[in-house]
C-alpha positions as CSV (number, residue, x, y, z in Angstrom):
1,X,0.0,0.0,0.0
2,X,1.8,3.4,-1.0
3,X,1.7,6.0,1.7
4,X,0.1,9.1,1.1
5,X,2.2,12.0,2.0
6,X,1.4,15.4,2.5
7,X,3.3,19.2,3.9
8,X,2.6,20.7,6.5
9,X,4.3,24.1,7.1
10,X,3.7,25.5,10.9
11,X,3.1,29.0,11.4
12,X,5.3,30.4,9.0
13,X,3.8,34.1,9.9
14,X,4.6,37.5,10.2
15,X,4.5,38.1,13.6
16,X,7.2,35.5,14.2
17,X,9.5,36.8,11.2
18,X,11.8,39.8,11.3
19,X,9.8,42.8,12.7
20,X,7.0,40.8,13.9
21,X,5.6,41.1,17.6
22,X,7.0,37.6,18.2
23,X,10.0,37.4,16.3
24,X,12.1,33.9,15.7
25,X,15.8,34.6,14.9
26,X,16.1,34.0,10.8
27,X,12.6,33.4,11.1
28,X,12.5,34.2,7.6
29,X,14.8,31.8,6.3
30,X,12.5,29.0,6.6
31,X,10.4,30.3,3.4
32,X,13.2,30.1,1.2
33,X,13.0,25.8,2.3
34,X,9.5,26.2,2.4
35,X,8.8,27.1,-0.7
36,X,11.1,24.8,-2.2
37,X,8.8,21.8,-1.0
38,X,6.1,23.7,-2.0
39,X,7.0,22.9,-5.5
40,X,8.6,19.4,-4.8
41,X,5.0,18.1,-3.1
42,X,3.1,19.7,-5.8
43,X,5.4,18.6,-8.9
44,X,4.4,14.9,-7.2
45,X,0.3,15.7,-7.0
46,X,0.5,15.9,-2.8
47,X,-0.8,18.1,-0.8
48,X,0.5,21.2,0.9
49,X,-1.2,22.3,4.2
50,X,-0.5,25.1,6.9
51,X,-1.2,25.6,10.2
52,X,-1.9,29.5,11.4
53,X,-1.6,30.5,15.0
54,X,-4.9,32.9,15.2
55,X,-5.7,34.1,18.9
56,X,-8.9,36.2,19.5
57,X,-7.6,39.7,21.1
58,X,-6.8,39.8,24.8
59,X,-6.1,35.9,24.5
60,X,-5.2,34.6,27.6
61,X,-1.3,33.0,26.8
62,X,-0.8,37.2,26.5
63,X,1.2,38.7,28.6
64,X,-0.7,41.8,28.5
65,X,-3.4,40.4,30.4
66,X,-2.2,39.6,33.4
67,X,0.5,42.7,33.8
68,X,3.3,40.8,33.6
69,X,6.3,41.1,31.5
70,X,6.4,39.3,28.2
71,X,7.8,35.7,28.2
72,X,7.8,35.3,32.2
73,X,6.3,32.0,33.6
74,X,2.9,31.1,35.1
75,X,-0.4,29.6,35.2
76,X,-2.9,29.5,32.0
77,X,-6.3,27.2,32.9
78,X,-3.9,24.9,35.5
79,X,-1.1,24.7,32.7
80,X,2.1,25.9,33.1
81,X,2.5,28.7,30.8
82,X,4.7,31.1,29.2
83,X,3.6,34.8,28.7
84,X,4.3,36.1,25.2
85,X,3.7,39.4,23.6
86,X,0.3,40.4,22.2
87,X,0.6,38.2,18.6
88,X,-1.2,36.5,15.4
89,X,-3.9,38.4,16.7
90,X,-7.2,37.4,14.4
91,X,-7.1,38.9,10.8
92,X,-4.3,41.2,12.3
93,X,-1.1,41.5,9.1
94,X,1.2,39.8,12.2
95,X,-1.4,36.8,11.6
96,X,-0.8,36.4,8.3
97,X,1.4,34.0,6.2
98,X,4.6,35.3,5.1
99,X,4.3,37.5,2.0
100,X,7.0,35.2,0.0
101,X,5.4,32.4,1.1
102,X,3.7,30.7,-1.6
103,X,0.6,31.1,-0.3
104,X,-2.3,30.2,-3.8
105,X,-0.1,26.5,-3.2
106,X,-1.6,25.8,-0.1
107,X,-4.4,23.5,-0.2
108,X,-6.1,23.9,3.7
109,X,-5.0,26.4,6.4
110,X,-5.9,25.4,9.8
111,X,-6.5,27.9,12.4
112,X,-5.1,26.9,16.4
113,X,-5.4,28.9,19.7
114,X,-8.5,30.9,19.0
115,X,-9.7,30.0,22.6
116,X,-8.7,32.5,24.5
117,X,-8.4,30.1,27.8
118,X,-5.8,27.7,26.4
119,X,-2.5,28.1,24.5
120,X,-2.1,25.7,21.7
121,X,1.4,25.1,20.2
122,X,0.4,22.0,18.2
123,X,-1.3,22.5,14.8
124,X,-3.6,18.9,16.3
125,X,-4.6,20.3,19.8
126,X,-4.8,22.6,22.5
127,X,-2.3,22.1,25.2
128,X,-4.7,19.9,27.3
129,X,-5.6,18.1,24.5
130,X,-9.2,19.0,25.1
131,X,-10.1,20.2,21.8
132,X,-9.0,18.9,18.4
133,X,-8.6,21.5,15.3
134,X,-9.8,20.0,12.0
135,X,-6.4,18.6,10.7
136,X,-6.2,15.3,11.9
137,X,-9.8,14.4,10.2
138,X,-8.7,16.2,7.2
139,X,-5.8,13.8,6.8
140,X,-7.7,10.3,7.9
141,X,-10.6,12.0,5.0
142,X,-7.2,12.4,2.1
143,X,-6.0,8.9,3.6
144,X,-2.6,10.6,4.3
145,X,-0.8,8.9,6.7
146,X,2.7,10.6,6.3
147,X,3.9,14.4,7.2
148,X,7.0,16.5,6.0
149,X,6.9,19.2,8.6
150,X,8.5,22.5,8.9
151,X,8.2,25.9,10.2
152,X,8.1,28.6,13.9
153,X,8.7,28.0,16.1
154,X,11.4,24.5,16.4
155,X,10.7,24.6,20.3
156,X,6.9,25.4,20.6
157,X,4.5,24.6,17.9
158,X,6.9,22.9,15.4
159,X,8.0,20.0,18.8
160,X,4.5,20.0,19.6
161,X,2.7,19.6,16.4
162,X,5.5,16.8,15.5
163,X,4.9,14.8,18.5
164,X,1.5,15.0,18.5
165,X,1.2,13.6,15.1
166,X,3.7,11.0,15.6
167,X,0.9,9.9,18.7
168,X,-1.5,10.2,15.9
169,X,0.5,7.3,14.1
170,X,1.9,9.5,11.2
171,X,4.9,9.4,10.0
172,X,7.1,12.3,10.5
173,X,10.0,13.8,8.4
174,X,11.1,17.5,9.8
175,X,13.2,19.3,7.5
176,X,15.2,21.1,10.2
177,X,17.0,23.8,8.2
178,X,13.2,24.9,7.5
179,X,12.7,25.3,11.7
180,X,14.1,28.1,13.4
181,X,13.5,28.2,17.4
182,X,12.7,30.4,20.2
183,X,15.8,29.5,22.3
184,X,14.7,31.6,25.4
185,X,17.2,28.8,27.0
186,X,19.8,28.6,24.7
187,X,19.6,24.9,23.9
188,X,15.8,25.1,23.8
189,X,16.1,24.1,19.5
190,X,18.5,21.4,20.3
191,X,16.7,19.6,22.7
192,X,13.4,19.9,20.6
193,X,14.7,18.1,17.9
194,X,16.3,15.7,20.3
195,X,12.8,14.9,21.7
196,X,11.0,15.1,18.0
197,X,13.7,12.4,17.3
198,X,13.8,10.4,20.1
199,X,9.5,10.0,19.6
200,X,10.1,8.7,15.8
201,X,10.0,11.6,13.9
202,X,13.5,11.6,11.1
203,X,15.2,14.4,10.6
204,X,16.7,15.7,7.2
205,X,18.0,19.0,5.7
206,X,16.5,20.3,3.3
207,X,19.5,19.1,1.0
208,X,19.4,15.3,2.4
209,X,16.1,14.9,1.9
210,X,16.3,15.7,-2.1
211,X,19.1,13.7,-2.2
212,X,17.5,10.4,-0.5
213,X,13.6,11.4,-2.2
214,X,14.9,11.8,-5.7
């Protein structure tokens, strides 16, 4: 039986690019890889899907709201939680997918952490696990049963996402010259693809996996 394989490119969006309110070092960077998938998938007939991080206003992962300073630790709904600036507000230009992304190639966008009392890094879930988005039925509906992921953040919603959908019994490639992380511990993007690896996900440049996928 072949597999069915698809791309899933997480939160590649303004707000965590250069000048954005949550910016990722060389954030950017990943669209260049990004889009060169983009056009591997679709010369191959598979699909191309992103995940959008799209918070109401006054969400409650916000630092804002609880007059603290940005990225400081505490308490979200009983979950430990890390306070980030106001971002990928809903319909906001930070919310939206990078402007050299090649956006009309996308085939379904799927929106995470519009309830405003629960963060959710993974593109699947909130970070109880309460509430599902609409990917993981889109795939079982497509019968696609394999994932190249990429995208911002390496140690938030790219870790997340991939381990998630490696409990979901997908297969996982991450492309991790198409990740950039956080890092608000240095070794934060290290460790992340330490974990994504040590749960079954493979990891591959972008270079390696066009040499070994020919």
């Amino acid at each position: 039986m072949m597999t069915q394989r698809a791309l899933l490119l997480v939160d590649i969006q303004n707000d965590f690019c250069a000048g954005g309110a949550l910016a990722v070092a060389e954030g950017d960077s990943t669209v260049d890889v990004a889009n060169v998938l983009i056009d591997w998938c679709k010369a191959r007939g598979e699909a191309v899907l992103a995940s959008q991080d799209w918070h109401p206003a006054g969400h409650g992962s916000f630092a804002s709201q609880h007059a603290v300073e940005p990225f400081s630790q505490g308490v979200l709904d009983g979950l430990a939680q890390t306070f980030w600036p106001d971002h990928c507000v809903q319909g906001s230009d930070g919310a939206a997918l990078h402007p050299l992304l090649k956006q009309q190639a996308i085939d379904a966008l799927f929106h995470k952490g519009e309830n405003p009392k629960i963060d959710s890094y993974s593109a699947f879930f909130d970070n109880c696990h309460r509430e599902k988005t609409q990917l993981d039925g889109w795939l079982r509906e497509q019968q696609i049963d394999e994932l190249i992921i990429l995208g911002l953040a390496t140690d938030y919603c790219v870790k997340f996402t991939v381990l998630d959908a490696l409990a979901l019994g997908y297969q996982v490639s991450v492309i991790t010259d198409g990740c950039r992380g956080v890092n608000l511990q240095p070794q934060d993007s290290a460790q992340a693809f330490m974990a994504m690896a040590g749960a079954g996900a493979t990891l591959y440049t972008l270079a390696d996996w066009l040499e070994t996928h020919a």
